[in-house]
N, C-alpha and C positions, 0 to 999 in steps of 0.2 A: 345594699348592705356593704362594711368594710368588711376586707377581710385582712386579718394581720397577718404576718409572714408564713407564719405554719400554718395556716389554714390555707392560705395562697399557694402553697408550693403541692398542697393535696388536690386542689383544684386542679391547678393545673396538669398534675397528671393524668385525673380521670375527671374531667368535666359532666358537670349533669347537665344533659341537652336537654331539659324542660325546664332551665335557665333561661330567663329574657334577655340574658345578653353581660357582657364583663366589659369593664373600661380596667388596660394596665397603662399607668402614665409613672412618669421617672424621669430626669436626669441624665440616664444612662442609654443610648438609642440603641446601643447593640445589645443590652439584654433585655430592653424592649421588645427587642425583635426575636432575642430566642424564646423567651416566653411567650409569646404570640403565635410562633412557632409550632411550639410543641402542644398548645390551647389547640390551637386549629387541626393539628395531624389528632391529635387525641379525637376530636370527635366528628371527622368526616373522613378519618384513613388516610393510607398512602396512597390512594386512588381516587379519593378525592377531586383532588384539584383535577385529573385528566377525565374525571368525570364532569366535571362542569359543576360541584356542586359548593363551591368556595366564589364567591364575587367579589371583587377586589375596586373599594371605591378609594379613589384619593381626596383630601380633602379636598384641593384647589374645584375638581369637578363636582364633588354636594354640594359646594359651593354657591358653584352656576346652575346647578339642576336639582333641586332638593329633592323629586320627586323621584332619585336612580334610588335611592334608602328603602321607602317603601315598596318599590316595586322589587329590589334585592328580596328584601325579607318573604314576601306575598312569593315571589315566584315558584312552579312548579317544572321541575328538572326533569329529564330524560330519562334519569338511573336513579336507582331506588337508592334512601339514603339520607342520613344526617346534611344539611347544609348549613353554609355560615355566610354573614354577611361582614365582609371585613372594611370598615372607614379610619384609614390608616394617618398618621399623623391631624388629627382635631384638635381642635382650641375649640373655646369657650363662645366661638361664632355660632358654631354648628348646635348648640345647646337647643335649641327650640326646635331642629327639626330630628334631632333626635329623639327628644321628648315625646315627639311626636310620633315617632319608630314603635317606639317602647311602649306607647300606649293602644296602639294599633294591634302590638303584637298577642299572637294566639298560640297556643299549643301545638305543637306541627310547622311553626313558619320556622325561617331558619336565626339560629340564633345571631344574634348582635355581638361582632367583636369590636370595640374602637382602640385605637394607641394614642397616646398624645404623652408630650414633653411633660416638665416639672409643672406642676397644678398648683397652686395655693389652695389653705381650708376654703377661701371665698370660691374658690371655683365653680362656676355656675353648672361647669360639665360633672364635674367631682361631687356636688352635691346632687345633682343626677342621678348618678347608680347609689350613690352613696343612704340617701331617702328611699330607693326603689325595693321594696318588699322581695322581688324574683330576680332583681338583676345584682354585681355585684362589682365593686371598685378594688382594686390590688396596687399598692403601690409597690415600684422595683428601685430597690438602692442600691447605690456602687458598693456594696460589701461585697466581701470573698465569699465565696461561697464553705458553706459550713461540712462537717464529715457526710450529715446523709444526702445534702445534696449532691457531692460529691460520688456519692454510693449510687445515687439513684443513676448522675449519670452514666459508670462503669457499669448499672446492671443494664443500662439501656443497649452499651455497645458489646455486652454479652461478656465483658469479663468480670467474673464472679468470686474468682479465687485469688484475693492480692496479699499479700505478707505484711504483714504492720509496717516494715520499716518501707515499703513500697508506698504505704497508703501514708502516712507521715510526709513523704516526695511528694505525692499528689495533692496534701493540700498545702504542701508551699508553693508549690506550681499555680495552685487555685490562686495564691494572693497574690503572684508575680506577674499572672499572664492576666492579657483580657481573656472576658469570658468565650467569645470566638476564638482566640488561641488555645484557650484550655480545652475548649471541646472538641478542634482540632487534633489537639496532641492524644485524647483520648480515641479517637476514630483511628488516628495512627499507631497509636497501645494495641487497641484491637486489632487489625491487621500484622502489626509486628508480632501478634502471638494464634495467629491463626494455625489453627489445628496442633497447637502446642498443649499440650496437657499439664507442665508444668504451672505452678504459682507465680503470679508475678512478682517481681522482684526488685530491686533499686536499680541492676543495670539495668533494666528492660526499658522503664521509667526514664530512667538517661540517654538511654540510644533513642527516644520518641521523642523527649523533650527541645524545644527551640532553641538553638545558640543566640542569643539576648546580650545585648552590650554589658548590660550585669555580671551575665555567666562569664564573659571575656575578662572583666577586671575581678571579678574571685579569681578564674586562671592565673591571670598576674600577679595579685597577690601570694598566690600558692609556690610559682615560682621563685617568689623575694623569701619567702619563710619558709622553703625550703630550699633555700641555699643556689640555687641555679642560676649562678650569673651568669652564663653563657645564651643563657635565651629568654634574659630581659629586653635586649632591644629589637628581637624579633614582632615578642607579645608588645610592646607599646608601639611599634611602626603600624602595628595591628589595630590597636587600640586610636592611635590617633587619623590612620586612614576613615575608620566610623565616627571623627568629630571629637571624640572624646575630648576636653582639656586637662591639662594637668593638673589642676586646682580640685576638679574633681576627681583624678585620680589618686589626689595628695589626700582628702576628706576622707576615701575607702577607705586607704594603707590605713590612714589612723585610727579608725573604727575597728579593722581589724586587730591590728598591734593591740589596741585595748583590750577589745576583747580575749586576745590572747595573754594578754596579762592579767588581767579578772582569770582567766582558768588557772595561769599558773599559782596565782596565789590563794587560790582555794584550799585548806587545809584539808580539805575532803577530796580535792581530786580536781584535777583539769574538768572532769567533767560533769563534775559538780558547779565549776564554777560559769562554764559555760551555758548548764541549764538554767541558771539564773540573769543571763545578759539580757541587755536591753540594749534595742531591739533583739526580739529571740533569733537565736544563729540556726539557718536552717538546717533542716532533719538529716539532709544528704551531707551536712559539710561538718556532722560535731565529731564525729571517730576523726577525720584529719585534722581539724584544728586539736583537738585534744595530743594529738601527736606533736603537733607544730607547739605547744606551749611547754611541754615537757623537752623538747628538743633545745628551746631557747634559754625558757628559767625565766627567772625573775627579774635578775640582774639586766641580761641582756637586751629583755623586753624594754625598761624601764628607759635603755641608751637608746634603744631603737625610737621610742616614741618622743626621746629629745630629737633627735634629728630630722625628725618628722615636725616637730614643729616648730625646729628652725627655718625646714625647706619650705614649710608654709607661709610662714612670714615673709620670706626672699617672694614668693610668688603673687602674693597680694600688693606688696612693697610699690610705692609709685613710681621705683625707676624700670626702665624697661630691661626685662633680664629674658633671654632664651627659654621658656618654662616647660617647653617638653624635656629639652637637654639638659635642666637643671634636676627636673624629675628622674630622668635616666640615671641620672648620677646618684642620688639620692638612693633609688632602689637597687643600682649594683654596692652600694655601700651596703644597704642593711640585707642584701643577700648575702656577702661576703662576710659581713659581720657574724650572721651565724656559724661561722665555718671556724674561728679564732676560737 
């Protein structure tokens, strides 16, 4: 059977072990692997695996010995208990002797987990579970993950009490990070508020959160539009020691500058006009851009974003020009610019 997203995401929290077995296959191998994860801890525990009651086939060895599948499943454990048979990374090879798993399978053996990569409808493994009355197929996409999956995972690491404008941070963080870094950052939320009784909060959220080349050029643009030309060319020796080029940091400025001029000239409000940007401005950054647009005005904005895409052009241009130090230039200009 399929299961579509929301059905998938119940699954896998509480798996029913009188399941013959799930195939999650996807595109994505790291959240491949956390759902598989969490499939597997759901129903053989933390104690599981050092109980022996998890068996871990790789595909290349089903391979060579078809027969390690059945005797996974079939086998009887030491400790009492849920077991699972896990054949990790499958393709469309291994489809007959899995078939072959599945039909063997009885009430009591251990259930069937497989993972494999992006499957087409044709997939001969995918039409597998997919036909199979007791077993079931999940597929996993690279989206962001959504608010309750995001809930589900803050209740898993036991924080329960988070503030809107917190949880607003959390899921911009869900679309910025991989999903291994986000659930990271949440494992470090939890500890950062350990035996704290307070709610969590946006700083709390920020002191956990990853420094990401990203968050470096918001820094530097925060610097230009607010006026601090003393500590532009620290932030971009910053910025260029991580690779960064100027061309891309000349694309931010001007996204930002726009954006900052879409708020200013919102008749309703910087942030008003902010709520309407595209790309949406994230949840941690609208109270200071709204600051930053009312600061500069309209006018200002408007010279800023000429000079912006003057210096773009010089840095595309076929002759060869210095483009870090043209960039430096450019942004001690429109820091100082706000200051006149």
């Amino acid at each position: 059977m399929k299961l579509n997203a929301r059905d998938a995401r119940v699954f896998f929290a509480k798996p029913d072990p009188r399941r013959t077995g799930l195939l999650i296959y996807g595109p994505d191998a790291m959240r491949i692997a956390l759902r598989r994860q969490d499939v597997i801890s759901a129903l053989i525990g933390e104690a599981g695996e050092e109980e022996m009651r998890l068996t871990r086939i790789p595909a290349s060895e089903l391979r060579k010995d078809p027969v390690l599948l059945a005797d996974a499943i079939k086998a009887q454990g030491f400790f009492p208990g849920h077991r699972v048979a896990f054949v990790e990374d499958a393709g469309d090879g291994l489809a007959k002797t899995i078939q072959a798993a599945l039909e063997d399978w009885q009430e009591g053996d251990a259930t069937l987990v497989v993972t494999a990569g992006q499957l087409t409808p044709r997939s001969a493994l995918r039409k597998l579970f997919e036909g199979h009355k007791n077993a079931f197929a999940a597929a996993i996409y690279a989206d962001p993950p959504g608010r309750d999956e995001i809930q589900d995972t803050l209740t898993k690491a036991g924080l329960k009490d988070v503030t809107a404008d917190a949880m607003g941070d959390l899921l911009d963080l869900g679309r910025a990070l991989d999903p291994g870094d986000f659930r990271q950052t949440v494992e470090k939320l939890s500890l950062f508020k350990y035996r704290d009784a307070e709610p969590v909060t946006p700083e709390d959220v920020a002191a956990c959160a990853p420094l990401t080349s990203e968050a470096i050029i918001d820094d530097a643009l925060d610097i230009v539009a607010e006026g601090r030309s003393a500590e532009v060319g620290p932030i971009l020796t910053k910025l260029e020691g991580q690779g960064i080029q100027a061309v891309r940091l000349c694309i931010g400025a001007t996204q930002h500058f726009r954006k900052l001029h879409t708020a200013a000239s919102d008749p309703k409000g910087p942030e008003a006009g902010l709520a309407r940007a595209r790309p949406p401005v994230p949840f941690m950054r609208k109270d200071r851009m709204a600051r930053q647009a009312r600061a500069w005005g309209v006018r200002k904005l408007e010279d800023a974003l000429h000079l912006l895409t003057d210096t773009d052009l010089q840095l595309r241009s076929s002759q060869p020009v210095p483009q870090m130090a043209l960039m430096e230039r450019a942004m001690i200009r429109l820091s100082m610019m706000n200051r006149q």
